[in-house]
C-alpha positions in Angstrom: 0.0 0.0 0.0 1.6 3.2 -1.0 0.1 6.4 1.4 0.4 9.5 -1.0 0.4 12.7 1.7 -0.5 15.8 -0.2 0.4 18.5 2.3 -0.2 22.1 2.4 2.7 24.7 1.6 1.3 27.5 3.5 2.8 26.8 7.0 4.7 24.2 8.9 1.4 23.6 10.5 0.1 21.2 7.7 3.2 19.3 8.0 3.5 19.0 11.4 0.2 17.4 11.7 0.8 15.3 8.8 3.7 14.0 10.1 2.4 12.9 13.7 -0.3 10.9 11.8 2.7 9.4 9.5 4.8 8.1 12.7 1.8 6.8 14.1 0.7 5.2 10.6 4.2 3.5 10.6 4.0 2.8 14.0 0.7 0.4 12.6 2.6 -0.8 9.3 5.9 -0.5 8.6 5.2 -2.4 5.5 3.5 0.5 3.8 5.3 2.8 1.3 5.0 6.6 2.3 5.0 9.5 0.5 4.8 13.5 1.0 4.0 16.0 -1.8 4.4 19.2 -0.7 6.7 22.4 -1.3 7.4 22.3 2.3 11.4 22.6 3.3 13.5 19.3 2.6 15.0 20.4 5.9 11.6 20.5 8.0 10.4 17.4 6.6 13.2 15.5 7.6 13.1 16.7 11.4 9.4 16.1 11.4 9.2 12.1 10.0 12.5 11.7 12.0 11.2 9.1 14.1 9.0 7.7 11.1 12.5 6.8 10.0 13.7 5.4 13.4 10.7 2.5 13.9 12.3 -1.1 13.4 11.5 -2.5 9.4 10.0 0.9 8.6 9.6 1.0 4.5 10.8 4.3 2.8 9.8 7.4 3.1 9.5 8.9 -0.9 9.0 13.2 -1.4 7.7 14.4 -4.7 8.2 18.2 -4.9 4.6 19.7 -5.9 2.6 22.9 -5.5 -1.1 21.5 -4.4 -2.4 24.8 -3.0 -2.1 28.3 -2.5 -3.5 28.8 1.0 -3.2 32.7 2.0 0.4 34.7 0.7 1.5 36.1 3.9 3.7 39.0 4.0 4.6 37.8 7.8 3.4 35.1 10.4 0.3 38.2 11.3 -0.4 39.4 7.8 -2.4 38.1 5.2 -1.9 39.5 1.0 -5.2 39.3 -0.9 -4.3 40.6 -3.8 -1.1 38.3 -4.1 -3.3 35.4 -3.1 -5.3 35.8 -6.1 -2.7 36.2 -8.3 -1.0 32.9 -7.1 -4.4 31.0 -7.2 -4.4 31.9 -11.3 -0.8 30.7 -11.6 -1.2 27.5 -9.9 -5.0 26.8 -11.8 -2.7 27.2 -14.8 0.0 24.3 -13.9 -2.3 21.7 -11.8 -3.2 20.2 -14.7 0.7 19.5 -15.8 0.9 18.1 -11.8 -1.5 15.9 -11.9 -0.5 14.0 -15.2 2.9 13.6 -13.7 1.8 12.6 -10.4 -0.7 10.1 -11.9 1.6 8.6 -14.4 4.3 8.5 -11.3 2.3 6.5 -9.1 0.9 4.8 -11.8 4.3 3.5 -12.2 4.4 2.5 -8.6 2.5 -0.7 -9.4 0.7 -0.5 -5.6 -2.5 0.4 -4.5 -2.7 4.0 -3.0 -4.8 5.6 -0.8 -4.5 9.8 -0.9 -4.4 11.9 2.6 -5.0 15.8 1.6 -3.7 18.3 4.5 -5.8 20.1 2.9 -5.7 21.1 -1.0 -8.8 20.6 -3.0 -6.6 19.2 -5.7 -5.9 16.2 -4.1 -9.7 15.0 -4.7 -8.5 15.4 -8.7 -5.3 13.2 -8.3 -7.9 11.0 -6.4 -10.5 10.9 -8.8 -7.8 10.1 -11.5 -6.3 7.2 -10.1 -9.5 5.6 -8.4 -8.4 6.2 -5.0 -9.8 6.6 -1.7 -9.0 9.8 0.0 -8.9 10.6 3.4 -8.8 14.8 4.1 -6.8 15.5 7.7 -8.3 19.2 8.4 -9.5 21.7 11.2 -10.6 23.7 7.8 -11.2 24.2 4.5 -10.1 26.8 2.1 -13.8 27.0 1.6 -14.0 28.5 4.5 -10.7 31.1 4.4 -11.7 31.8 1.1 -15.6 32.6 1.6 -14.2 35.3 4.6 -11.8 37.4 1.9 -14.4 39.4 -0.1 -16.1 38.5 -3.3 -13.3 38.1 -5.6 -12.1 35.0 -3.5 -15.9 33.7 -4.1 -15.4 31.3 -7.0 -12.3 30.1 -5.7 -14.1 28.7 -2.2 -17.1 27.2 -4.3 -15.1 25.4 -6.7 -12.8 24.0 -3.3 -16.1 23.2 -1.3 -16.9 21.1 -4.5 -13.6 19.2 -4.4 -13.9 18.7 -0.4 -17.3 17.0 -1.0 -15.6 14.5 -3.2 -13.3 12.6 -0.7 -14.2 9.3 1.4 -14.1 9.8 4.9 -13.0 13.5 7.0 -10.8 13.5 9.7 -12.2 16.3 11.4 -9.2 18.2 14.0 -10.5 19.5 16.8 -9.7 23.5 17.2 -11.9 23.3 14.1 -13.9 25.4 11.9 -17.0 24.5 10.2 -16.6 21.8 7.5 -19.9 21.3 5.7 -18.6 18.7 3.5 -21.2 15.9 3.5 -19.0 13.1 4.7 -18.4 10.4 6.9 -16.4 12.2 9.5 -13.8 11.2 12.2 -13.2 13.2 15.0 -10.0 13.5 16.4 -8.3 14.3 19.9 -4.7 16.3 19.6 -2.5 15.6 16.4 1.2 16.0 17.2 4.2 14.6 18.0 6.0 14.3 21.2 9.1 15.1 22.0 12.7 12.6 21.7 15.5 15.0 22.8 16.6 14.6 26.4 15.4 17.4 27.5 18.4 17.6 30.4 21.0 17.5 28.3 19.3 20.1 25.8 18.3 22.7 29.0 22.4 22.0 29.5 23.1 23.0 25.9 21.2 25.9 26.0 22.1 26.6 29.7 18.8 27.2 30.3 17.6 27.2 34.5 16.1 24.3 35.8 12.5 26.0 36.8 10.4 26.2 33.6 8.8 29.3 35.3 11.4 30.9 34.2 11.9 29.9 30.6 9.5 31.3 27.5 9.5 29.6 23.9 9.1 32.3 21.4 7.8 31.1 17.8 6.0 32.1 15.1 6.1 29.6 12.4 7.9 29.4 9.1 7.6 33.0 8.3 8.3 34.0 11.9 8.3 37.5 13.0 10.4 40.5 13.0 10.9 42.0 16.9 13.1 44.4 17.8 15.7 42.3 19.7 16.5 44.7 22.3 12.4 44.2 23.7 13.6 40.8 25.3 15.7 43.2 27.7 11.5 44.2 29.3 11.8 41.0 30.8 15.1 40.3 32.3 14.1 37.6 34.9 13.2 35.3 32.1 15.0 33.0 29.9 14.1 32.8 25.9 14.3 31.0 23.4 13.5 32.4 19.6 12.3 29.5 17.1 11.9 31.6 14.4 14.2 31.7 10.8 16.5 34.2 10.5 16.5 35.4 14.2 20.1 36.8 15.1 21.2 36.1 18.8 24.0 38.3 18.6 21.8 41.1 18.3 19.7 40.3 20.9 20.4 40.9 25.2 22.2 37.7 26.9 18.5 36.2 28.1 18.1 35.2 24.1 19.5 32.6 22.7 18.1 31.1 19.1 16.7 27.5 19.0 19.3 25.1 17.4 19.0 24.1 13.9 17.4 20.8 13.2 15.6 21.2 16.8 11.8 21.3 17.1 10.1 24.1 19.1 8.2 21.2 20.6 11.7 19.8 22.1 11.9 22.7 24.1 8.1 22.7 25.1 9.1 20.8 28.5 11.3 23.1 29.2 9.4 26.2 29.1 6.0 26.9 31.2 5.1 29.5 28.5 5.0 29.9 24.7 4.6 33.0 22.9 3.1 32.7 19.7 0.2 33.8 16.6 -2.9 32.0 16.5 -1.8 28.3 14.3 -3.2 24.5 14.7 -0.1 22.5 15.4 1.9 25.0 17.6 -1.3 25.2 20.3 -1.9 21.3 19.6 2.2 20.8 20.8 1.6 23.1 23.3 -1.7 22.4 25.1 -0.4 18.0 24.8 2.5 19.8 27.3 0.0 21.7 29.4 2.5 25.1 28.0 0.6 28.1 28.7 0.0 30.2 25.5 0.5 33.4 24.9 -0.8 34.1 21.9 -0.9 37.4 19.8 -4.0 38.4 17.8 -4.1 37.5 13.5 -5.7 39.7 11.3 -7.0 38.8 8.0 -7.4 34.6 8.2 -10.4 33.5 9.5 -9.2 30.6 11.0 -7.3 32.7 14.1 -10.5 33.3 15.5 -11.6 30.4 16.0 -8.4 28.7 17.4 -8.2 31.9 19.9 -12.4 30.8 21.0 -10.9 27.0 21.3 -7.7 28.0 23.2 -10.0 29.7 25.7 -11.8 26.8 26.2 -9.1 24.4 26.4 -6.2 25.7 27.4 -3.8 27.9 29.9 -3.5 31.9 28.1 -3.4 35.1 27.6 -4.2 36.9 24.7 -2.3 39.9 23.2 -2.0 42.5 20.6 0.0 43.0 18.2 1.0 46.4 20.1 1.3 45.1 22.8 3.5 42.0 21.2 5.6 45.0 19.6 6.4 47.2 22.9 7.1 44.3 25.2 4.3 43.9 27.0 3.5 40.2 26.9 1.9 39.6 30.8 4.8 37.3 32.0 4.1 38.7 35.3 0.4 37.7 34.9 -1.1 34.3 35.6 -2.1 32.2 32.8 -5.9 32.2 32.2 -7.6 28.5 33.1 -9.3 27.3 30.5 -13.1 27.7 30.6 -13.9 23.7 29.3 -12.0 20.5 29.8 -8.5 19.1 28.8 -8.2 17.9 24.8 -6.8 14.1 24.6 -3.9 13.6 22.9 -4.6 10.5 21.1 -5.8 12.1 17.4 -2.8 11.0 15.4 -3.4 7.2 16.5 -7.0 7.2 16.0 -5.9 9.0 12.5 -3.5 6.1 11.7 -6.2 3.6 12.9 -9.1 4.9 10.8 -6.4 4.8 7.3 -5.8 1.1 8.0 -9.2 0.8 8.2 -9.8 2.9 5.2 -7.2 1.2 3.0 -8.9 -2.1 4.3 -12.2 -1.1 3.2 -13.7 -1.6 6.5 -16.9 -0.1 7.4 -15.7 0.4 10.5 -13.0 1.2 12.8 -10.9 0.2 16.1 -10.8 3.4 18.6 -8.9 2.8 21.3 -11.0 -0.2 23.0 -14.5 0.5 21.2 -15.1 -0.4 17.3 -16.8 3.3 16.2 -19.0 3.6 12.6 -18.6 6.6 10.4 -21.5 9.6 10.5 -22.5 12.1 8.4 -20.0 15.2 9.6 
């Protein structure tokens, strides 16, 4: 069975979340062949399936370099382009069609069965539909949904990828989720994430960070990351930071910075730290809310998805919630307590059930094992 992963270019999110279900897929069968189409980072993929890699008689793990999707240009982790997003949608209508001949004849080639997971471009139900295959969407939204928020030039664009959603076999609904009115049998999931591997002494020695985590604060804002005047880490002198994001320069900053290694996840240093700065994104509040990390999240304009992750983390999860002035001047409420959550704890067991319900997918069982209960598909 070959698992063809079309993942998302538009953040590190997709293919974080991708990933965790992978491990856990090859956790289930090694046997399978895996692949991840994406333009994601060569580099970031390879830290994320790391321990894909590691599990005893694990197959390969294959990468085809293709453009699925647009999602939203982003001038920064906070700011969203709509006139660049449009433009790019056009451009990439006019190449799909080149992608998917190549991809179809590739895997055509494979000479295995293959079942398509889509984290989360609408393409992927073409590629499906091409090759007769089932597909499985992985998604807290659409881009339906992001689409339908950004005026009425992005209208056509979020009918024609509701149409394509409605096409797949079964939804594995996220949770911190937006509406998804696709019409299908739908899954849903605790957490979807990884967990850490690095010994988290020896790293805290590496980085000579102190021993009390009250003391230590994660700073990351994605792929894109964001520009901050070094010297505002000085506000805070008590504390200890880390900086996750590309292109940060320690050397510029006071001594109570130091920059994350490469080839290091922000989640490695998750046990370390009580707190995590950050913008409103899936996977870095799933990482942090499976390590009970207090968030400290600044407010995203311009993607309608920030919303509702900021209602979810409210309900789920340790905070405080800041502006982007506020992010700017330094005044980010370490001194304050963290917010309880207003609703219970999230489970961390999505990426298993995720694996479980493929198997069963692949199998073409009308049903799947959950944990210790066997649980039938409904309408989403």
């Amino acid at each position: 069975m070959l698992i063809y992963a079309c993942v998302s270019g538009h953040g590190f999110g997709h293919g974080s979340r991708t990933a965790s279900v992978l491990i856990a897929l090859r956790a289930l069968r090694p046997d399978w062949h895996l692949v991840v189409s994406s333009t994601l980072p060569e580099a970031f993929l390879t830290t994320a399936l790391e321990a894909a890699r590691a599990i005893p008689g694990a197959g390969r793990i294959g990468r085809r370099l293709c453009r699925w999707d647009v999602g939203v240009v982003q001038a920064d982790a906070l700011g969203a382009d709509a006139p660049a997003t449009l433009v790019a949608l056009e451009a990439l209508e006019r190449q799909l069609s080149a992608t998917l001949a190549a991809e179809v004849a590739w895997l055509s080639d494979q000479g295995e069965a293959v079942l398509v997971l889509a984290d989360v471009p609408p393409a992927a139900a073409q590629l499906a539909r091409a090759l007769g295959a089932p597909l499985a969407w992985l998604a807290n939204f659409g881009w339906e949904a992001i689409y339908g928020a950004m005026g009425p030039a992005f209208a056509p664009w979020a009918e024609a990828a509701l149409g394509l959603y409605r096409q797949g076999d079964l939804l594995l609904r996220c949770p911190l989720a937006m509406p998804m009115d696709w019409d299908l049998p739908a899954l849903a999931l605790g957490l979807t994430c990884g967990t850490p591997h690095l010994d988290a002494g020896a790293l805290r020695r590496q980085l000579g960070l102190p021993e009390d985590p009250g003391r230590c604060v994660l700073v990351s804002f994605g792929g894109l990351g964001f520009q901050l005047d070094p010297q505002v880490f000085a506000t805070w002198g008590e504390h200890e930071f880390v900086v996750a994001d590309p292109g940060f320069d320690p050397a510029a900053a006071p001594a109570n910075v130091r920059a994350l290694p490469a080839g290091v996840r922000p989640l490695e240093l998750m046990p370390l730290c009580d707190r995590l700065i950050t913008k409103p994104g899936y996977s870095s509040f799933c990482e942090a809310l499976s390590q009970d990390v207090g968030l400290h999240v600044v407010r995203r304009e311009g993607f309608a998805e920030a919303a509702v992750l900021e209602r979810a983390l409210v309900h789920h999860g340790r905070h405080r919630l800041l502006s982007q002035t506020q992010l700017q001047r330094g005044d980010w409420q370490l001194d304050q307590p963290l917010l309880a959550p207003s609703g219970p704890r999230l489970q961390n067991d999505g990426s298993a059930q995720a694996a479980k319900a493929l198997v069963a997918l692949a199998s073409g069982q009308p049903a799947m094992l959950i944990g210790t209960g066997t649980v039938g598909l409904s309408s989403d």
